[in-house]
N, C-alpha and C positions, 0 to 999 in steps of 0.2 A: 286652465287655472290662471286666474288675475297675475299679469308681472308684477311683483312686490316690489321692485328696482323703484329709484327714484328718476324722474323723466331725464336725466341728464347722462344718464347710465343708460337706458333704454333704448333713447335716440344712436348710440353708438353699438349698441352691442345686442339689439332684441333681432330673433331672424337670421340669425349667420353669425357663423368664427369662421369659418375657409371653406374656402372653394374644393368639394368632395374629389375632385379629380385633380387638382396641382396644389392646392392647401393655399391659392392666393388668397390674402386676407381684404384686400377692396372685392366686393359684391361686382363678379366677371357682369359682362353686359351679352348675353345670350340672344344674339340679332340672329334668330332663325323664325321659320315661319312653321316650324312640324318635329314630328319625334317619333324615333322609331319603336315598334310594338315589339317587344318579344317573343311576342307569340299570338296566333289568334284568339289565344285565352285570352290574354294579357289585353290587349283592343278589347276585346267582350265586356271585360271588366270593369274595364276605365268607363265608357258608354254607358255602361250598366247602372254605374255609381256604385259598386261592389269593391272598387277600389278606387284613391286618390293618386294621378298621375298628368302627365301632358299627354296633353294631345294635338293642340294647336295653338299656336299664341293668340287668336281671334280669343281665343277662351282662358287661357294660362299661360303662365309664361316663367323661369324661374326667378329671374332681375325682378320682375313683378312681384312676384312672391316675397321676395323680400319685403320690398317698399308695403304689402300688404300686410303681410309679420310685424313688422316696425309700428305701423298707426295703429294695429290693433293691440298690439300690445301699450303705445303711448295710452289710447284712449280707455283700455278695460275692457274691451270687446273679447269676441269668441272668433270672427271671420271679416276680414274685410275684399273689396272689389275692388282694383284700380281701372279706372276709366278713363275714356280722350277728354273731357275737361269738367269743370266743375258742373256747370248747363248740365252735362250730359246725367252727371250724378245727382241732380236734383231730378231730372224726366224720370229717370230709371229706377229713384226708390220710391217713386209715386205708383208710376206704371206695374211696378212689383205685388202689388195688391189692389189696382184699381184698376177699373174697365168702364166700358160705355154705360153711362148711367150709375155710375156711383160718382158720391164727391169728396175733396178731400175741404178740411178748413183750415187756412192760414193765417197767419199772422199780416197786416196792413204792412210792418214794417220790414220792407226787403229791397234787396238789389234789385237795379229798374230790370235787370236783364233777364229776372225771376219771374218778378212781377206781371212781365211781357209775356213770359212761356207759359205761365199759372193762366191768364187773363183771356188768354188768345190760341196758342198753340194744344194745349193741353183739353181746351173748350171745344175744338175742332174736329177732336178723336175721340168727344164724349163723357170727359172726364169735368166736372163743375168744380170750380175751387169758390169758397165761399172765405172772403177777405173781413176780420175782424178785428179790431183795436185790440190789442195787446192791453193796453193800461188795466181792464176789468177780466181777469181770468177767465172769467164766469163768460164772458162770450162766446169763447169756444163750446161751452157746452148747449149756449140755447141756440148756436147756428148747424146741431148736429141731428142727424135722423137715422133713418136702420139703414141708408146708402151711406152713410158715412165711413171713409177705411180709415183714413189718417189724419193728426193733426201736424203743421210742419210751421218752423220758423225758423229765424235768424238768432242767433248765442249774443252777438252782438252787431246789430244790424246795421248795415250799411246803406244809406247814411245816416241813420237816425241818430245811433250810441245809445238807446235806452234798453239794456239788457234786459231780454225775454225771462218772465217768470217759469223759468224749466220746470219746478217743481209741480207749483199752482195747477198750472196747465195738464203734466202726466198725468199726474193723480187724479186728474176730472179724467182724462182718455181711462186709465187703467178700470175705471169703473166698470166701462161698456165696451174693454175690449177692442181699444182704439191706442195705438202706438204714435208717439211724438217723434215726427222726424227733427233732427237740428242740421243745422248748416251751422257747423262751428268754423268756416276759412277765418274768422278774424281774431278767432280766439284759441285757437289750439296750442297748446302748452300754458295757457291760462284758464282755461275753466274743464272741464270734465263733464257732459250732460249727461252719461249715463249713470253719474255717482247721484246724480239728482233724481233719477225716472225717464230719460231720455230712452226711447227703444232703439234709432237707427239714427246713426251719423251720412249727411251727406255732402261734401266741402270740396273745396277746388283747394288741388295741390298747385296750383300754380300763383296762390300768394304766399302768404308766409313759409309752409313748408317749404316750397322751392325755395324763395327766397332771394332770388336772382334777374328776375323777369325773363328765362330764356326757356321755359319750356310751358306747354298747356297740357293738365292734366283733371283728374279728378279722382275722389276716393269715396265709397260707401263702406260704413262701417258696423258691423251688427254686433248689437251690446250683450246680445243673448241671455237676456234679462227678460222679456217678451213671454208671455206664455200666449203663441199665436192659437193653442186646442182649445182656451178657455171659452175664447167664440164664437163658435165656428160660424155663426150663421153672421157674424161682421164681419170675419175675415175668411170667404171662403175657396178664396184663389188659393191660402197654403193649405187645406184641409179639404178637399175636392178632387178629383183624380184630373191630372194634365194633360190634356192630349195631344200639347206639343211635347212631351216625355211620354209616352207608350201609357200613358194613365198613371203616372208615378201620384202619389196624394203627399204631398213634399214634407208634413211634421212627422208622417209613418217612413215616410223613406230614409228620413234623414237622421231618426230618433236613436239610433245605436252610435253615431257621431257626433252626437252631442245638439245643444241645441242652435242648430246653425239651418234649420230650413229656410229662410228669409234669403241670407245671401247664397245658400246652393242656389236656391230658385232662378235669385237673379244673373249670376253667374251661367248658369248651362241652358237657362233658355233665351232671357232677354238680351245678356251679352252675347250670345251664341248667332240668335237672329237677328237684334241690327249692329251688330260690330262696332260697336264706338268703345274698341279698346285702346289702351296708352301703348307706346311705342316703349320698349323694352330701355331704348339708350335716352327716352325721357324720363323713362323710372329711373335710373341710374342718377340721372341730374335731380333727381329729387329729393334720390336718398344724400345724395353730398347735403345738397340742404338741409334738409333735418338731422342732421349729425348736431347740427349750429343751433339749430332752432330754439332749445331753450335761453341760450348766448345770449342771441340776436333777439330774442323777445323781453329781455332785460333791458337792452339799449332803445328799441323801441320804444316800450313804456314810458321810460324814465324821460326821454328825449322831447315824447306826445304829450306828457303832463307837465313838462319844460313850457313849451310852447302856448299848451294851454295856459297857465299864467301869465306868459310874456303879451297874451293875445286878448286877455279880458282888460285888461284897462288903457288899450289903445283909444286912441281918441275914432279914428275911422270906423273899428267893430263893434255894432249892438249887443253882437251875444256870439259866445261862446259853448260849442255844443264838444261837451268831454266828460267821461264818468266824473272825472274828479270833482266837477264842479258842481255838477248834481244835485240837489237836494230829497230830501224827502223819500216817497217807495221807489225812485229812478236809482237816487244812493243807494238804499236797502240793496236792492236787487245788486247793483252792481257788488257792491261789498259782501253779498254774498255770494254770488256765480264767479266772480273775475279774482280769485285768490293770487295768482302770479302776477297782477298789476291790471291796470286799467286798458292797456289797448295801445297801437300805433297808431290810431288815428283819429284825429281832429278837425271835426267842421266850426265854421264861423260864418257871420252875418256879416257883410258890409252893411254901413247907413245908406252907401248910393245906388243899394240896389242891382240892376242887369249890369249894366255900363261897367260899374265899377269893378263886379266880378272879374268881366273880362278885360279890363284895364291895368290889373293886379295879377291875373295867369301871364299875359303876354308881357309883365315884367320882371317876371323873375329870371333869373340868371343859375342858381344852381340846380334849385326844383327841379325837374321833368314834368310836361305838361304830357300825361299819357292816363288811358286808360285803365288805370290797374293800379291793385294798394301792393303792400308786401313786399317791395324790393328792399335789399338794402339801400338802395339807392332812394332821398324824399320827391314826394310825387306830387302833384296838385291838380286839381281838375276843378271844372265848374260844372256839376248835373246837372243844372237844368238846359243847358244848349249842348250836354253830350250824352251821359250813361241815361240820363230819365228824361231825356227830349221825346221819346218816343209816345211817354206818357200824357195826359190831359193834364191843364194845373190842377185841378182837383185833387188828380189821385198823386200829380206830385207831393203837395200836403201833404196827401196821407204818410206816404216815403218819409217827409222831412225835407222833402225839399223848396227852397222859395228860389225868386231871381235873382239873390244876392249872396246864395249859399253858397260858400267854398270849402271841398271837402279833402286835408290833405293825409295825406300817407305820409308820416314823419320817418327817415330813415335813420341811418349809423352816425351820420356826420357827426362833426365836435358840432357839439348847442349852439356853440357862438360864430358859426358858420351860418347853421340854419336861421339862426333870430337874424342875423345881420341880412340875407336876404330877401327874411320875410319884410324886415322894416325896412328895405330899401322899394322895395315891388308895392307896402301901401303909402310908401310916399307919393306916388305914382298913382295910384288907385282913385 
């Protein structure tokens, strides 16, 4: 049943009041690797999926469980997975209903590091991702065929900022029995994809949520909204007998526990066999974050759309890339998907192009030139010589990104911190 709590309640209290065995109220950090059986019924069972228990942290874990309780209950979901990082959460809710020779269709507009795994990684084990403009809904549905499992994109893409039409897009997948995955990392505790038609959440906890820069994590989230039987012959990996599970057929197995085949699936087979689980005392550092996280995504906002004013009528910037500024179906969408604010983060154009990019990272003074959005702490980076170097210019483009694109992570600082060393670094530029 949906948490009716408002997110600010949620974050603090979904998932745990005390520790069953000493009543501690912080969420203990359970750094074991195994758990003992009861009985050899007891093991049978658990194996069996006859009952829900530990077994191994490769697969479960209880600190986990919380941090898992927690998003699914933020997001509206029925089950969620935490995973070793966000990458890994995007492979795994592909891989969860795709195989050699099916394809999934994406959205054009995504992180280079997605973009890479979709393009390359994922191409190499069979799987064909077929990359389409977001702008015309209707693309996803003419790049799709009877291989088609999934559609997946970005809530708010990084670095583009033109929020995905969640709706638009389900509603074309729900037709033919094709589920929308999201990668909401840049929007979570402001938009909700499954209130739209989102089927499965898949996001890296180690931006916002965290919120800290010190741990790498990731989370899949199932809205259990999905009716994976209507199908069957699109999605035939839940409704097929498994024979990495003794021939288990995952929406019969799982159907008396409600609708949760999607993440059992992924959970006891795919986690099970390549291990790319999170570290018990990174869940712990995660949940400290998200206690904050609707706070902190207030200050963010407010701070990104600070900035983005102070940043459109500089004489050195062309252009300004921030929901707020937006016009047109880019506005729409945002103002409809992004109800808690606009987002932490803001790209912008230099006039001078490559040079001046990196003449304006290497002079900032408070910024951190790093890798990564989501800290409290503000961030600055230049993609095209770091996260989307890897790319061609072409499919840069497509990204959002040119040679003069700079894309930042606006953090907590007082405003007048940040402005004062944004216009000190494009004096410089």
């Amino acid at each position: 049943m949906p948490d009716s709590r408002n997110n600010e309640t949620i974050v603090l209290h979904a998932g745990h009041r005390k520790d069953s065995a000493t009543n501690a109220v912080a969420v203990p950090i359970y750094q074991t690797t195994s758990y003992q059986f009861d009985s050899t019924e007891h093991a049978s069972n658990l194996f069996g999926l006859k009952e829900f228990g530990n077994i191994y942290t490769r697969i479960m874990n209880p600190t986990n469980d919380v941090l898992e309780q927690r998003l699914t209950a933020l997001e509206g979901g029925v089950g969620a997975l935490a995973v070793s990082s966000g990458q890994a959460a995007s492979m795994m809710s592909v891989m969860n209903i795709a195989r050699v020779g099916d394809n999934i269709v994406s959205s054009t507009d995504l992180y280079g590091g997605t973009w890479n795994l979709f393009a390359n990684q994922l191409k190499d084990v069979g799987i064909e991702v077929r990359f389409v403009d977001p702008e015309d809904p209707e693309n996803f549905r003419k790049a799709t065929d009877d291989k088609t499992r999934a559609y997946y994109a970005e809530t708010l893409p990084n670095p583009k900022l033109h929020v995905f039409p969640i709706k638009e897009v389900s509603d074309i997948g729900r037709e033919m029995g094709i589920p929308l995955i999201m990668d909401n990392t840049a929007a979570h505790g402001l938009c909700k994809p499954f209130e739209h038609g989102a089927a499965i959440i898949a996001s890296s906890c180690t931006k916002y949520i965290g919120g800290h820069g010190n741990s790498i994590g990731g989370i899949i989230i199932d809205s259990g909204n999905f009716d994976w039987k209507a199908h069957p012959e699109r999605q035939p990996y839940l409704n097929q007998p498994d024979p990495s599970y003794h021939g288990a057929v995952w929406t019969e197995a799982t159907a008396p526990l409600g609708p949760i085949a999607y993440i059992i699936k992924a959970r006891v087979t795919l986690l099970r066999d390549s291990g790319q689980a999170t570290s018990p005392f990174n869940a712990f550092l995660f949940l400290q974050g998200l206690e904050t996280l609707p706070l902190r995504m207030e200050r963010h906002c407010a701070n990104a759309k600070a900035v983005a004013e102070f940043l459109k009528d500089h004489p050195k910037v062309s252009r300004v890339i921030h929901p707020s500024l937006m016009e047109g179906e880019f506005r729409r969408r945002a103002d409809t998907y992004l109800m808690g604010g606009y987002g932490g983060l803001c790209g912008f154009e230099l006039k001078g192009g490559l040079e001046s990019g990196k003449k304006f990272i290497d002079a900032l003074e408070m910024f951190y030139h790093v890798a990564n959005i989501g800290d409290a702490r503000s961030l600055a980076i230049h993609p095209a010589s770091t996260t989307h170097s890897q790319l061609s210019a072409e499919v840069q483009a497509q990204t959002g990104v040119t040679e003069g694109y700079v894309r930042l992570s606006v953090g907590l600082e007082h405003i007048d911190d940040i402005k004062a060393d944004l216009s000190q670094a494009l004096d410089k530029a």
